[in-house]
C-alpha positions as CSV (number, residue, x, y, z in Angstrom):
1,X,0.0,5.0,-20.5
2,X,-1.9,2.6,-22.9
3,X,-4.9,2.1,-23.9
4,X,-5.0,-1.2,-22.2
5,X,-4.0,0.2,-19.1
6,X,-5.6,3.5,-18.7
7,X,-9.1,0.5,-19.3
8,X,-7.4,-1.7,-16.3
9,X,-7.3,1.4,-13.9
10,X,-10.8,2.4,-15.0
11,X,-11.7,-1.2,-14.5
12,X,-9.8,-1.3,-11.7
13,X,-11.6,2.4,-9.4
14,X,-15.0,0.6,-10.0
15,X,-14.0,-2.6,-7.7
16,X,-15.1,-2.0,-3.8
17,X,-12.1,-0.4,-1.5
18,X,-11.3,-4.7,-0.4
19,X,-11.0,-5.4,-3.7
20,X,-8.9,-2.4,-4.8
21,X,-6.6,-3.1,-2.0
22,X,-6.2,-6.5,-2.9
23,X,-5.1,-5.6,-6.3
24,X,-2.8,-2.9,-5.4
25,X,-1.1,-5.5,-2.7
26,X,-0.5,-8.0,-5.6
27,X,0.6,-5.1,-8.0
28,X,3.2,-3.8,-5.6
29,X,4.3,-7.0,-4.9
30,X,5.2,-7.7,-8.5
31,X,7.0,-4.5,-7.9
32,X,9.3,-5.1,-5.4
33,X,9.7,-8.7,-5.0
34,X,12.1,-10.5,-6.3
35,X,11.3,-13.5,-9.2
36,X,9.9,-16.0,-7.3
37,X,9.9,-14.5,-3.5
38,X,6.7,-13.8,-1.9
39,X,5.8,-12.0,1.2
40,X,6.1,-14.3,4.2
41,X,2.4,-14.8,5.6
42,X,3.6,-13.0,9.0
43,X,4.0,-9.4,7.0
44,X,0.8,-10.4,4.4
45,X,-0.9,-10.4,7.9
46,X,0.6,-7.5,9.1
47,X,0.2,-5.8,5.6
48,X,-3.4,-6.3,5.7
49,X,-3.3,-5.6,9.5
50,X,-2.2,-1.9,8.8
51,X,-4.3,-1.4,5.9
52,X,-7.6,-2.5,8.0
53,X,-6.4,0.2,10.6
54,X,-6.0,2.6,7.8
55,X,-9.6,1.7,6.2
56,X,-11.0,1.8,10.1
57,X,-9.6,5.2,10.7
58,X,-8.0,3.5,13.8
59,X,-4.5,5.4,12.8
60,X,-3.4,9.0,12.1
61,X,-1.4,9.3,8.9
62,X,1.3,11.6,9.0
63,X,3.4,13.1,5.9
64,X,7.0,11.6,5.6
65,X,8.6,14.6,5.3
66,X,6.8,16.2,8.8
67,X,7.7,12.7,10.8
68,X,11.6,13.2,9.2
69,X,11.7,16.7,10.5
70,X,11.1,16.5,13.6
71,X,12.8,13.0,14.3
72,X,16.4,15.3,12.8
73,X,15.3,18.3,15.4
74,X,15.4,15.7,18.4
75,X,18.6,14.5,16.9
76,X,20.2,17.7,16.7
């Protein structure tokens, strides 16, 4: 990692939890849209939504692999 951004994510731990989602919502975007394609405000909404009930402790998070599991064991 650079310099530059090993100083961004420094920069970037400091900001309040609202803010640090905010910039990891726009940074993932850039990700994984394509040029010029944007969320559509119905997921931004539901994005921030889940996020909020995350923050709130309002949901259990469970490990991928442990939901995977047992959703193949009731398959089998």
């Amino acid at each position: 990692m650079s310099m530059t951004a090993a100083k961004i994510v420094a920069e970037a731990l400091s900001l309040s939890p609202q803010a640090r989602a905010f910039v990891a919502e726009r940074l993932l975007e850039s990700l994984d849209a394509a040029p010029g394609e944007e969320l559509s405000p119905a997921w931004r909404d539901e994005v921030r939504k889940r996020c909020q009930e995350i923050d709130d402790g309002a949901v259990e998070l469970r490990d991928a692999a442990d939901v995977l599991a047992k959703a193949h064991a009731a398959l089998a």
